[in-house]
N, C-alpha and C positions, 0 to 999 in steps of 0.2 A: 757904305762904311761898316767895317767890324767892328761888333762889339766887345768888351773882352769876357760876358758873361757866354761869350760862345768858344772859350775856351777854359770851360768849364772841365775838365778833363787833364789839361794840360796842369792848371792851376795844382788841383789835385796831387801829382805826379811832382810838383818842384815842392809843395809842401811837405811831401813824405821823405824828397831825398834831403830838404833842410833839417826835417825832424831828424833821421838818422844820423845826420852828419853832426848834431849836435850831439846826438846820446854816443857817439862815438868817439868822439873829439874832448868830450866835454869845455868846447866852445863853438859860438857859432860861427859857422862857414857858409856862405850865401855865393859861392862861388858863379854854380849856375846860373841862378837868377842874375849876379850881376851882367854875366858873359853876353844871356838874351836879350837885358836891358841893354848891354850896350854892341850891339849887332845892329852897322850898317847896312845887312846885305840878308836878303830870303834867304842866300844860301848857309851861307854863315849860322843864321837864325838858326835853321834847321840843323848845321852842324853838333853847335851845342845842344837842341833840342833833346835828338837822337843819344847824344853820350846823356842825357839826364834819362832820359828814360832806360838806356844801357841799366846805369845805375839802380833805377828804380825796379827793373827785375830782378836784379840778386837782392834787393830785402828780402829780410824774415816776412811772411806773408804778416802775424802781427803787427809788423812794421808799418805796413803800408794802409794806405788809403784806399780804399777799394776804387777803381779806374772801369767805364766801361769800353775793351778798348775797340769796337767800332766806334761809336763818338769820338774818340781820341784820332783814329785814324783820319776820320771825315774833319776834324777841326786840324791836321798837318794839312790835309790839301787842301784846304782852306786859306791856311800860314802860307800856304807856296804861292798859292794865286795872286799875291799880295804882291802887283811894279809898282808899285808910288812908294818912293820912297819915306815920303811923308808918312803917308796912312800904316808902315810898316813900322816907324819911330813911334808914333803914337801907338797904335797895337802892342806892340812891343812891350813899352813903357806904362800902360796899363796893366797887364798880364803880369807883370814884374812888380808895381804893386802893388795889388791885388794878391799875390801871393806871399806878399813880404805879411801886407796887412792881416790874412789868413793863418798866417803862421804863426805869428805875433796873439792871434787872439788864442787860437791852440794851444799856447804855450801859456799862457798866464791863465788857462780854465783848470 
């Protein structure tokens, strides 16, 4: 069973593009996150994944959260490995808040 402190990297990466899209916006947009949270499919998963991190390389390097991205690489094939659909809902859905809760805390320090 995955944990989601092993997508520790991932987390990182939907934090920064939250943050952005807030300082940008000037409201919040959780669009990402909600899209992964709700991804019935590895593939899917990974569709959004990849357009978040799309996003997360054009920040201003200030922007971001610093990412190390081998780890980040090893925890998508990681994501890939994942047929149970169960254990990908859950995962999923972990990661999602976790990141919400992360971001949440970032933003009220």
């Amino acid at each position: 069973m995955s944990e989601t402190s092993e997508f520790q990297e991932l987390r990182k990466v939907l934090v920064s593009v939250s943050k952005a899209n807030i300082e940008k916006n000037k409201k919040p947009n959780f669009n990402y996150i909600d899209k992964i949270a709700n991804s019935t499919t590895t593939a899917t998963a990974l569709y959004y994944i990849r357009e978040t991190i799309r996003d997360y390389e054009t920040l201003e390097e200030e922007k971001k959260i610093k990412v190390d991205g081998e780890r980040l690489k090893r925890e998508l094939t990681q994501l890939a490995s994942i047929n149970d659909v169960t254990e990908l809902r859950k995962v999923l859905s972990l990661l999602s808040a976790s990141a919400l809760a992360e971001f949440e805390g970032k933003r009220r320090a």
